[in-house]
C-alpha positions as CSV (number, residue, x, y, z in Angstrom):
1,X,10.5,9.7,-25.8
2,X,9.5,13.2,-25.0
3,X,11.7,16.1,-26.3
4,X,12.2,19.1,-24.2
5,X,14.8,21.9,-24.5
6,X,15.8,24.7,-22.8
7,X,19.1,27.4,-22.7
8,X,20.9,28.7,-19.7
9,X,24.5,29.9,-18.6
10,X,26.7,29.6,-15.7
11,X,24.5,31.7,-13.9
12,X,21.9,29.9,-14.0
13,X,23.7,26.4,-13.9
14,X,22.6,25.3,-10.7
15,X,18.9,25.9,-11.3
16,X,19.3,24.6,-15.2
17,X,20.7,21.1,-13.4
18,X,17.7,21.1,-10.6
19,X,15.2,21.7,-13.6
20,X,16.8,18.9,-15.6
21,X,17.3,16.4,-12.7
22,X,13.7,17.2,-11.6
23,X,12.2,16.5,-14.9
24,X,14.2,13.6,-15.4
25,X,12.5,12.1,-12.4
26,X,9.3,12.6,-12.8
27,X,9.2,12.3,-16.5
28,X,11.8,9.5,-17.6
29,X,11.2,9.0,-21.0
30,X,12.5,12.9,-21.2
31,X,15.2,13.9,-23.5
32,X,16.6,17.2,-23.6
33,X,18.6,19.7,-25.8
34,X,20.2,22.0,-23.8
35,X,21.3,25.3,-25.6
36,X,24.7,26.0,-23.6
37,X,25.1,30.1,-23.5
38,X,29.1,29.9,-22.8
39,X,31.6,27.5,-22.8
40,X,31.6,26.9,-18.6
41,X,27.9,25.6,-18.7
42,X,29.0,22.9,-21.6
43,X,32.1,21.8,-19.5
44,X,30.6,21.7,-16.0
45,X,26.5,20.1,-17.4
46,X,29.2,17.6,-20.1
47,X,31.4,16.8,-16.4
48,X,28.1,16.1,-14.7
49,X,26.8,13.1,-17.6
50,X,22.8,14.3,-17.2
51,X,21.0,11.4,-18.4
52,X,19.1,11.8,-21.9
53,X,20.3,15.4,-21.7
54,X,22.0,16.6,-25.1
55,X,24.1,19.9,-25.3
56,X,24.1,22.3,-27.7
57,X,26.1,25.3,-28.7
58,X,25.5,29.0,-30.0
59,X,28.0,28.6,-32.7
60,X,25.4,25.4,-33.7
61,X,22.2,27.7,-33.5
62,X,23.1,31.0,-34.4
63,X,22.5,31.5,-37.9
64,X,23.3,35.0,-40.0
65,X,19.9,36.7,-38.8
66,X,20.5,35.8,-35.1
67,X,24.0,37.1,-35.8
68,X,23.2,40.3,-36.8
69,X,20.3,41.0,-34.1
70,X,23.3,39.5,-30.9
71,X,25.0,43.3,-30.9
72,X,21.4,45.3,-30.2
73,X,20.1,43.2,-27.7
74,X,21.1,42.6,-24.3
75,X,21.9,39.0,-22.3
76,X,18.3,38.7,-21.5
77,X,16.8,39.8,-24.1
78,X,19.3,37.4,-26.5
79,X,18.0,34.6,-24.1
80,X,14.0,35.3,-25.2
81,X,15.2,35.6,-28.6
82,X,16.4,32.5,-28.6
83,X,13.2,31.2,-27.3
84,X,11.7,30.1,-30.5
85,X,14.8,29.8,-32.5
86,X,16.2,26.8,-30.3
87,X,12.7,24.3,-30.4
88,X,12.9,25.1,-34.4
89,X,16.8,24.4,-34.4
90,X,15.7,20.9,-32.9
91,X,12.8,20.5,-35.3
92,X,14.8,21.3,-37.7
93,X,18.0,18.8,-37.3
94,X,15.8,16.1,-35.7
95,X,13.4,14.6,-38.3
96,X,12.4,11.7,-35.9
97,X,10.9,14.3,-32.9
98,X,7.3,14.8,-33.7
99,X,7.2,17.6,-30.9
100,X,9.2,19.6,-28.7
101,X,8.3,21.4,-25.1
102,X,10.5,24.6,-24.4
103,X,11.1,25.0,-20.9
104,X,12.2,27.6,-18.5
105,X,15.5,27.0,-16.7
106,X,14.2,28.2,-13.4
107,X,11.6,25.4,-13.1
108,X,11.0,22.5,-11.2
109,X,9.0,19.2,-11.4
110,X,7.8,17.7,-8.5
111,X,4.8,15.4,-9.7
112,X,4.5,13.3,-13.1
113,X,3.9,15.0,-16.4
114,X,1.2,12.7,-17.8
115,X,-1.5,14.3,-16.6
116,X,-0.4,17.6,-18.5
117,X,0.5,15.3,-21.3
118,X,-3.1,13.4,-21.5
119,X,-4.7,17.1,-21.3
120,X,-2.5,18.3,-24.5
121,X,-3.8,15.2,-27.0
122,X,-2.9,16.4,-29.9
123,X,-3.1,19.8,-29.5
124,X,-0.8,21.3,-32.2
125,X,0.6,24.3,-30.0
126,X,0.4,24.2,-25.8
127,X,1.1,27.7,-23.8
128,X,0.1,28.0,-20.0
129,X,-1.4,31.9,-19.2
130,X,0.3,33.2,-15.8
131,X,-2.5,33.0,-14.1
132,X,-2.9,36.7,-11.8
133,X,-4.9,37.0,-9.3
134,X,-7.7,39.8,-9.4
135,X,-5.2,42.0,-7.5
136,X,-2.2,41.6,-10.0
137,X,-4.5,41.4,-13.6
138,X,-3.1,44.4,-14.6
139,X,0.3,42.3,-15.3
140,X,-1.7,41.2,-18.0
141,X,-0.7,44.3,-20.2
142,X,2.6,42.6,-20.9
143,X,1.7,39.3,-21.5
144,X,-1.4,37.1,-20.9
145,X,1.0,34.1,-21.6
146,X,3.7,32.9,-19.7
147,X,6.9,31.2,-21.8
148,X,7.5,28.8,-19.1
149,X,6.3,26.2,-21.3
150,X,5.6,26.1,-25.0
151,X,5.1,23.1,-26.8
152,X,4.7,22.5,-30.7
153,X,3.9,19.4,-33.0
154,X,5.7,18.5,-36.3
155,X,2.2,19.5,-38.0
156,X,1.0,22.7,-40.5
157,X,0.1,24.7,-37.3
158,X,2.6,23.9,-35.0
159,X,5.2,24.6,-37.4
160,X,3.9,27.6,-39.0
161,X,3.2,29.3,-35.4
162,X,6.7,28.1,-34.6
163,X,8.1,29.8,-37.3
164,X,6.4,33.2,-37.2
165,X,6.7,33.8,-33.7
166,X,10.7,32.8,-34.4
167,X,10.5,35.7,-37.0
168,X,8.9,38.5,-35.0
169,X,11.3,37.4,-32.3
170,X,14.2,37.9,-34.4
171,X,12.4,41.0,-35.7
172,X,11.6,42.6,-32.2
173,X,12.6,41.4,-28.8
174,X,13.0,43.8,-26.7
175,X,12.6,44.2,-22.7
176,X,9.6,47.0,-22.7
177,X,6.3,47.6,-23.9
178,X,5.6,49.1,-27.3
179,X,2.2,48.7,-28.6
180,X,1.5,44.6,-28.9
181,X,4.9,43.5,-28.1
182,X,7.0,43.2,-25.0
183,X,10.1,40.6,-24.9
184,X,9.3,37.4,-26.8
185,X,6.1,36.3,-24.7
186,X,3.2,39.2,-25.7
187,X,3.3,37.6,-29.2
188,X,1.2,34.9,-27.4
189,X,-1.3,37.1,-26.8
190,X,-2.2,36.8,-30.3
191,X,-2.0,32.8,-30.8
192,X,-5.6,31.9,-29.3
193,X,-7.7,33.4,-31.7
194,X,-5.4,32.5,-35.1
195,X,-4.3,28.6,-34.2
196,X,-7.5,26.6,-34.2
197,X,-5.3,23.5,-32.6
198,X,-3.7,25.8,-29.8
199,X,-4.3,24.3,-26.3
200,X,-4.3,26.5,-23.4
201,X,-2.6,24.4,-20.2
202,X,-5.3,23.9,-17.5
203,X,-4.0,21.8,-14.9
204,X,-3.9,23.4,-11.4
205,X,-0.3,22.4,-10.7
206,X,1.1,23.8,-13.5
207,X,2.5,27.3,-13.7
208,X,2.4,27.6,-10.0
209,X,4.8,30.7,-9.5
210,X,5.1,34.0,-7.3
211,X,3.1,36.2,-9.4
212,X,-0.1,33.8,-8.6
213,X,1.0,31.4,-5.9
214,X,-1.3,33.9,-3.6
215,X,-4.4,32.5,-4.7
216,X,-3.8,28.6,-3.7
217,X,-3.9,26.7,-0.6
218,X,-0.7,24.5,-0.5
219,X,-0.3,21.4,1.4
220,X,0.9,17.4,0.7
221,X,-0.9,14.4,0.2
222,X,-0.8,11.1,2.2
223,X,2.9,10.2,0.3
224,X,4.1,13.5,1.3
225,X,4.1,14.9,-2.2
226,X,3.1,18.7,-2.7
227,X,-0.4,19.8,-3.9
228,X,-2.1,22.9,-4.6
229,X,-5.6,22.9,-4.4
230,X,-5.5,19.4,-3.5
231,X,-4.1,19.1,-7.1
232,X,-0.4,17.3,-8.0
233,X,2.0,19.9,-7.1
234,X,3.2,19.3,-11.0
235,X,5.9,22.3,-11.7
236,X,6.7,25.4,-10.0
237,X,8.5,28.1,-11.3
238,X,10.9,29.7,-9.4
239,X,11.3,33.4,-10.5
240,X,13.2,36.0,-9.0
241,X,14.9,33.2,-7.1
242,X,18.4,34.4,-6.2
243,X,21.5,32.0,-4.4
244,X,23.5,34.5,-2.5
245,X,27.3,34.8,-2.3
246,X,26.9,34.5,1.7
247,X,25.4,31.0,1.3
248,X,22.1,32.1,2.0
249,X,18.9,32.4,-0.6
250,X,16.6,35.5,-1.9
251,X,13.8,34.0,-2.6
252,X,11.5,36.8,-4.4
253,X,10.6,40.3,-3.9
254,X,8.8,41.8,-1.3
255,X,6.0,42.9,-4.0
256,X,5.0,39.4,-4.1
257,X,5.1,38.4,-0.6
258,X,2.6,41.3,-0.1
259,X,0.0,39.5,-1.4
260,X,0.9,36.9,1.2
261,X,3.7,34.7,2.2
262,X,5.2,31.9,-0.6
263,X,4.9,28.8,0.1
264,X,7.8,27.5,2.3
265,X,8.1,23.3,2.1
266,X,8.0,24.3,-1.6
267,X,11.0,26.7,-1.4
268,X,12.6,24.7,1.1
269,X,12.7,21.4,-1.1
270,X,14.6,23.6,-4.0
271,X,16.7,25.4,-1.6
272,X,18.1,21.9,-0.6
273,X,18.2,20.9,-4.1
274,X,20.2,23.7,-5.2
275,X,22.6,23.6,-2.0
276,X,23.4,19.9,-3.4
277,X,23.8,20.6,-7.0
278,X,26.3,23.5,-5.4
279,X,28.5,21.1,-3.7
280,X,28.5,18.7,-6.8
281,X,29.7,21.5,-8.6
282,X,32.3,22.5,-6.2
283,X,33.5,19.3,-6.5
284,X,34.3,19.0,-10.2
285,X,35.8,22.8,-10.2
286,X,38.4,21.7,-7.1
């Protein structure tokens, strides 16, 4: 098995069941612990019987410190500061999972995982940088690192990173700048030169999103999957991605399709994803 979680609400419900679905796919041996933010995202995901998919609830994960930090943050900024708390939760109440991947909800998988897998060995701590172009490095300032995905092993440094970048995120999570911290995903910035068994993702077809997608030549290969590069196609992120009350999609911001135009079989295929989970959904609330 291979232990992924993640956390969502109903707003993100649709795109938390493409993410899940997709993974499911092209990684079966996947189990995943789903940190339900309300009560509608437990019912509808619980109504929907995800395979391998285990739910979770704030009332299980919130402890007295993340208690006490809920009233000063807002419903992002709650959501990074779960980030770290939720993998150590699992760690935590799961003796048999020697290592955990936190995932993004906005994500999806359209190629295996083993190749990402064979790179990470047993790298005690995995993070994926966001890649900017030239044109968008200045980004960087908030974050060389992109918590998309962040894996940690049941070992000395995995856990100990795990459970000081838990800390500062409880300490400090915020959504702005202030001298090496912004949200929970600067921290990062500092892992590389302090975890000697740190792994820094460097498959091609990882991380793809709209803040580098720019830079890469998209196309599919003779089974019709997508690559990048000529490279698996293996997750995209799908940021800024918006389903609109009209029926139609926003797919990102015109900042990003400046640097030229995303790549469309890509947002196409998660369009129609989405527009199914939609109906599914539709379905169970009739």
């Amino acid at each position: 098995m291979r232990h992924f979680c993640t956390l969502f609400d109903v707003n993100y419900l649709l795109k938390g069941v493409v993410m899940l679905r997709s993974l499911k796919r092209q990684c079966p041996e996947a189990v995943v612990h789903v940190l339900c933010m309300d009560d509608a995202t437990r019912d509808l995901l619980d109504q929907l019987h995800l395979t391998d998919v285990r739910l979770l609830t704030l009332s299980q994960v919130e402890d007295a410190a993340l208690l006490a930090v809920k009233p000063t943050r807002g419903i992002a900024e709650y959501c990074w500061t779960l980030s770290p708390c939720l993998p150590w939760y699992v760690l935590e109440h799961n003796p048999d999972v020697e290592s955990i991947t936190y995932l993004d909800a906005d994500l999806a998988f359209f190629a295996p995982l083993d190749p990402l897998f064979d790179e990470i060995g047993s790298a005690s701590i995995t993070i994926i940088e966001h890649r900017f172009p030239p044109a968008r490095k200045h980004l960087e300032v908030n974050g060389r690192f992109c918590v998309e995905w962040v894996g940690f092993r049941r070992d000395f440094e995995g856990m100990a990173c795990l459970a000081r970048w838990r800390e500062q995120c409880i300490e400090w999570c915020f959504h702005r700048l202030e001298e090496d911290r912004m949200g929970d995903q600067k921290y990062l910035d500092q892992w590389p030169g302090k975890y000697r068994g740190l792994h820094i993702l460097q498959h091609t077809g990882a991380g793809v999103a709209p803040w580098n997608y720019s830079q890469y030549r998209f196309g599919k290969d003779q089974g019709g999957s997508f690559t990048v590069d000529g490279a698996p196609l293996i997750f995209y992120h799908f940021h800024q991605f918006q389903l609109l009350f009209n029926g139609g999609f926003d797919r990102l911001s015109g900042a990003y399709r400046s640097m030229g135009p995303e790549p469309e079989s890509v947002y196409a295929a998660y369009e129609a994803a989405l527009t199914a989970v939609l109906k599914e959904v539709r379905a169970l609330q009739a």
